[in-house]
Every structure is written in structure tokens, then in C-alpha cells.
C-alpha positions in Angstrom: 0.0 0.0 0.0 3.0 2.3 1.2 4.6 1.8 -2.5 1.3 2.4 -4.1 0.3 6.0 -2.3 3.9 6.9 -3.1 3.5 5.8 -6.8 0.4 7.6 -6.9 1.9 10.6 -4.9 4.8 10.7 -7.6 2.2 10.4 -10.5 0.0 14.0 -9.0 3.4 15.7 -8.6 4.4 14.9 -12.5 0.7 15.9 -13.5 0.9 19.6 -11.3 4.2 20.1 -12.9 3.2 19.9 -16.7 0.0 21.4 -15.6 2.3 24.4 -14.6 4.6 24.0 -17.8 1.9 24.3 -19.7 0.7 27.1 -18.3 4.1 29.0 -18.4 4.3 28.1 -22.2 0.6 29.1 -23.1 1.4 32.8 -21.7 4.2 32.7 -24.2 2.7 31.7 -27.2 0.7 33.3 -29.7 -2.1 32.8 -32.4 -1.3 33.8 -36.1 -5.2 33.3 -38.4 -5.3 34.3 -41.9 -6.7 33.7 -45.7 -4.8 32.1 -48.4 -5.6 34.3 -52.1 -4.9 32.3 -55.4 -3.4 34.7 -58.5 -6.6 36.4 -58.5 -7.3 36.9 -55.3 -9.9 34.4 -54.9 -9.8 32.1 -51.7 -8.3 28.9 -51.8 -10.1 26.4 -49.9 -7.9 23.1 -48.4 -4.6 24.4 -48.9 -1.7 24.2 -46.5 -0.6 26.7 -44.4 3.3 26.0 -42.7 4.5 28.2 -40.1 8.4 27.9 -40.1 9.8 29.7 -37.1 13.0 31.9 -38.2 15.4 31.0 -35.2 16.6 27.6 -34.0 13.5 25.0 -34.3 12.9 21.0 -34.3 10.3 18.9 -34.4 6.9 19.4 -36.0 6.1 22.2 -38.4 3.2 24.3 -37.6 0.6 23.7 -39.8 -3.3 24.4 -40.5 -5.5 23.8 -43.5 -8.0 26.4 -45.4 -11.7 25.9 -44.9 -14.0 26.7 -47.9 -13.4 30.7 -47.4 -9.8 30.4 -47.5 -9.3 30.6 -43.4 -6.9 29.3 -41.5 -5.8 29.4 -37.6 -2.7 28.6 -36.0 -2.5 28.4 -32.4 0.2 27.8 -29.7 2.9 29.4 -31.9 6.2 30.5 -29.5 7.2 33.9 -28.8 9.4 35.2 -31.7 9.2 35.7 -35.5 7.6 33.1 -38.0 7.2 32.9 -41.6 3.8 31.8 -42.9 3.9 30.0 -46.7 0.8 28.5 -48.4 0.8 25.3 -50.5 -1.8 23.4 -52.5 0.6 20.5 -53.8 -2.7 18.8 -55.2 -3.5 21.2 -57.3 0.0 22.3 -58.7 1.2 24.5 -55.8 4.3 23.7 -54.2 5.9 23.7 -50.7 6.9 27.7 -50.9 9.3 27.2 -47.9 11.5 24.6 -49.9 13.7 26.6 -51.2 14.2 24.1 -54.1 11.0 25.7 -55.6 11.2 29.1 -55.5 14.6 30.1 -55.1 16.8 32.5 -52.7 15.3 36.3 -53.7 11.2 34.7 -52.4 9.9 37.0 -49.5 7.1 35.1 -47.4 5.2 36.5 -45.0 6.7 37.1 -41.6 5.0 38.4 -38.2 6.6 38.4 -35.0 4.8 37.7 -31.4 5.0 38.8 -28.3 3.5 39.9 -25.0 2.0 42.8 -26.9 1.2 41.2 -30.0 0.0 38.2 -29.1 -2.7 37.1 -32.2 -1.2 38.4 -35.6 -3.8 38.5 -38.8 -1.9 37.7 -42.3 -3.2 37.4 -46.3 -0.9 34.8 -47.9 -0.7 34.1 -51.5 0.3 30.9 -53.3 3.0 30.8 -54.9 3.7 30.0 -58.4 1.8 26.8 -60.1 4.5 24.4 -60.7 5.1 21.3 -63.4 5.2 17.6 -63.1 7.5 15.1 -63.5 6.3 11.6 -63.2 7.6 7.6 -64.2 9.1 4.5 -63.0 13.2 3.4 -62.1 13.9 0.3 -62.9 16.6 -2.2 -63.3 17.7 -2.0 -66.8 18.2 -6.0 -67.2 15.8 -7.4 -65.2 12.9 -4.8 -64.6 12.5 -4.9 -61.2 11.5 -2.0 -59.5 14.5 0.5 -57.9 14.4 2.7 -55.2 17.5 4.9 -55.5 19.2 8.1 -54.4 18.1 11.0 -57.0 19.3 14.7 -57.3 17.4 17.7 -58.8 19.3 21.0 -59.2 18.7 24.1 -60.5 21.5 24.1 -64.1 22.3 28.1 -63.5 22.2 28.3 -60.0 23.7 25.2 -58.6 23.3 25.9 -54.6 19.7 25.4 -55.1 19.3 21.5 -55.0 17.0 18.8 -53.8 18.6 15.4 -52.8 18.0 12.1 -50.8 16.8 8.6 -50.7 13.2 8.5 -51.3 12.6 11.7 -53.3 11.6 9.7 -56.5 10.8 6.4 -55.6 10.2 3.2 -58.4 6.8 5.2 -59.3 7.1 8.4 -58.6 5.4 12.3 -59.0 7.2 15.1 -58.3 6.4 18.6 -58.8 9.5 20.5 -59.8 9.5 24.6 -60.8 8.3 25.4 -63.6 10.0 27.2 -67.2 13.3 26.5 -64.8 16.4 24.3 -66.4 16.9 21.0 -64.3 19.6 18.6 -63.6 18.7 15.2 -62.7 21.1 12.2 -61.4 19.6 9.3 -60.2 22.2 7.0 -58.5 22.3 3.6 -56.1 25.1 1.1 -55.2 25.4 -1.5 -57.9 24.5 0.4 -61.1 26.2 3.1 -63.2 24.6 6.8 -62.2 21.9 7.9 -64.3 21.8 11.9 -66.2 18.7 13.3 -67.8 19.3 13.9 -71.4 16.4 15.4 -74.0 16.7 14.0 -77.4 18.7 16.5 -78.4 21.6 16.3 -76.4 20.5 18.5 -73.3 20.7 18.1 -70.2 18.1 20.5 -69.0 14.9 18.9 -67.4 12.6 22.2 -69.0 8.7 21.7 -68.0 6.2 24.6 -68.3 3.6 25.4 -66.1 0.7 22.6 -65.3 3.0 20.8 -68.0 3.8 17.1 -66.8 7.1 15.3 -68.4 7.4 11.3 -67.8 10.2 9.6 -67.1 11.5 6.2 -67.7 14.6 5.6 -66.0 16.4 2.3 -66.8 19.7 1.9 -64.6 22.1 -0.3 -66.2 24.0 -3.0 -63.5 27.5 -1.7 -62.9 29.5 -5.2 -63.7 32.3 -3.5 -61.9 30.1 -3.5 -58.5 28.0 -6.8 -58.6 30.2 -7.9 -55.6 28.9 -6.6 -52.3 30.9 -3.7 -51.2 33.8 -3.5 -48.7 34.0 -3.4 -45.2 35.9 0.1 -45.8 33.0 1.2 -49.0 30.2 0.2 -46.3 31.2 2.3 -43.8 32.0 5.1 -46.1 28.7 4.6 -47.5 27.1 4.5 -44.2 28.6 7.1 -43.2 27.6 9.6 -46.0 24.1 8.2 -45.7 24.1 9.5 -41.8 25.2 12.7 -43.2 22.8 13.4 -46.0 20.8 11.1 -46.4 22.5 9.6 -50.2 26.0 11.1 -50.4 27.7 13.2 -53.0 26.2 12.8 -55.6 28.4 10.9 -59.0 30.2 13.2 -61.1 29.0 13.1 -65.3 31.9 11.9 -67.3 
């Protein structure tokens, strides 16, 4: 019984203290509501609204949805200042706080709360419609589905990329910016590293807006690496993995 009341004792004193947490935190965090306006200022109902905080931050985004007059609220937002973007990926709108999309000169919507400005009223625009890119990555030989490494970068400003494992998957749809020249290099242990190239010779991925390009990606078997890799190429491999999720990307010969 003694272990139990203390148990129980221990369990009301955790309960009291994030009861009081909570309450500190709640008098330092704000509210920021809104609308989200299309090209023609018309509301946008169901789009996302992202609220990316400007200093140090982990964890979840901040995030709302439209209702059907283009309204949004988001609540419990931390002292300081906070840029609001809009995104309506389903209907061609990208992710306007990737920078990947819309570059290094965008300027989202910022608002800044404190003790004296506690709820914060914004108009946010979407941003501009992108393209598609869609298809399938395969193994060249045997036609089994791939799931590799894959790089999009802007061709004439290079610092604005997109990498990982995962970003275009065996079947994938990807928006990309639109009337914008593209690299792609899709790349896994095991095969030769594959480059987009037009029928012409270019390497430019070039899609216009609401346009959709498909893709059929074959990676040929790299008979050089059909052995499993070193102990030494694992743990390099592992290593840039941890870092970046794929590693630097293969060089075009």
C-alpha cells in the first residue's frame, strides 16, 4: 500500500508540474489566423498553411488547413518571429518554404509575437503553379523496380538542390518549378549513375507550367560492382548516408 500511495503521490506531482509548464508556455505563445488568395485573389479552400519559425527549431512544423473561405488558424505558436507560406501541392502549388522551388530572392510572410502582439492577422498568397515530373526506375536487365538516391538542381544556380533517398521512388510524382532548367542524377550502389538527357543532347529537365514530363529511367548494373561492397566502402557509404541522407552525388563523365 506504502509503494502504491507513493506511486500515486509521484504520479500527481508529475501531473501539477506539466500542468504548470503548460501554463508558463501558453502565456508565451501566440495565435497567427489568416486567408490564403490564389493569383486572383480568390480564396483557396484546403490548402496548406506552414508556419516555419525563423530562429533555432525542431520537431513538427506548424501547420493548419484552409476551410472553404480560405481561413486558417494557428495556435500555440512560440514567442518570436515566423514565416507563414501556403501550399496546395494537389492542385500544382508547391511547398513555398522549400527553397528548391522558389529560389533565394522569395519574401514570405513574416509576423513576429509577443506579450504585446499576441494574435497576428496575415493574407498569404500561393506561390507559383508548378510542373510535373512523373515515371518508373527500374533495373535495366531485369525490370524490377528501384528505389535509389536521386538529385534535382537548378542548371544556372547550382546551390539550389533537392537530394535524398526516397525523393523519386520506383513510381514516382514530383512537382518541380516550372519554365526552370533541371539537372537530374539518379544513383544507387550496384548500377552506373543515371543523367537526364532530352533528345537532343541536353541536359536541361525544361517543364512549363501545369505541364507534366514522364520519365523512364532504366539503370544499367554496374558489372564493376556486382560484388557486395567492402567493409571500408560500407562504412563510407554509411557514413555519408548518416550525413545526407545519399552522399555526394556521382560526377557526369
Amino acid at each position: 500500500m506504502r509503494r502504491l500511495r507513493n506511486a500515486v503521490c509521484l504520479a500527481a506531482c508529475l501531473l501539477l508540474a506539466c500542468a504548470s509548464l503548460g501554463a508558463q508556455d501558453s502565456r508565451r505563445a501566440g495565435i497567427v489566423r489568416g486567408i490564403v488568395l490564389d493569383a486572383t485573389d480568390k480564396p483557396v479552400e484546403d490548402a496548406t498553411v506552414k508556419a516555419n519559425f525563423t530562429g533555432g527549431f525542431s520537431g513538427m512544423v506548424p501547420r493548419a488547413r484552409t476551410d472553404k473561405s480560405g481561413r486558417f488558424v494557428i495556435k500555440r505558436l512560440a514567442f518570436g518571429e515566423w514565416y507563414i507560406t501556403a501550399s496546395k501541392e494537389q492542385a500544382g502549388y508547391p511547398d513555398q518554404s522549400n527553397a528548391f522551388y522558389v529560389g533565394f530572392g522569395s519574401s514570405p510572410v513574416t509576423v513576429s509575437l509577443d506579450a504585446l502582439h499576441r494574435e497576428r492577422a496575415v493574407t498569404v498568397h500561393l506561390g507559383r503553379e508548378a510542373a510535373t515530373i512523373f515515371g518508373t526506375i527500374a533495373d535495366a536487365e531485369t525490370g524490377k523496380p528501384v528505389e535509389p538516391c536521386a538529385q534535382l538542381q537548378w542548371k544556372h544556380a547550382p546551390s539550389i538542390s533537392w537530394s535524398g533517398y526516397g525523393l523519386l521512388n520506383s513510381q514516382f510524382r514530383l512537382l518541380v518549378p516550372a519554365d526552370t532548367d533541371i539537372t537530374l542524377v539518379v544513383w544507387l550502389w550496384g548500377y552506373k549513375p543515371w543523367f537526364y538527357e532530352d533528345k537532343s543532347g541536353s541536359d536541361a529537365l525544361r517543364v512549363p507550367a501545369s505541364g507534366q514530363l514522364e520519365l523512364l529511367v532504366k539503370l544499367i548494373p554496374d558489372k564493376d560492382k556486382t560484388q557486395q561492397p567492402t567493409e571500408e566502402e560500407l562504412k563510407d557509404m554509411m557514413e555519408s548516408i548518416s550525413a545526407n541522407g545519399c552522399g555526394t552525388p556521382p560526377p557526369r563523365r
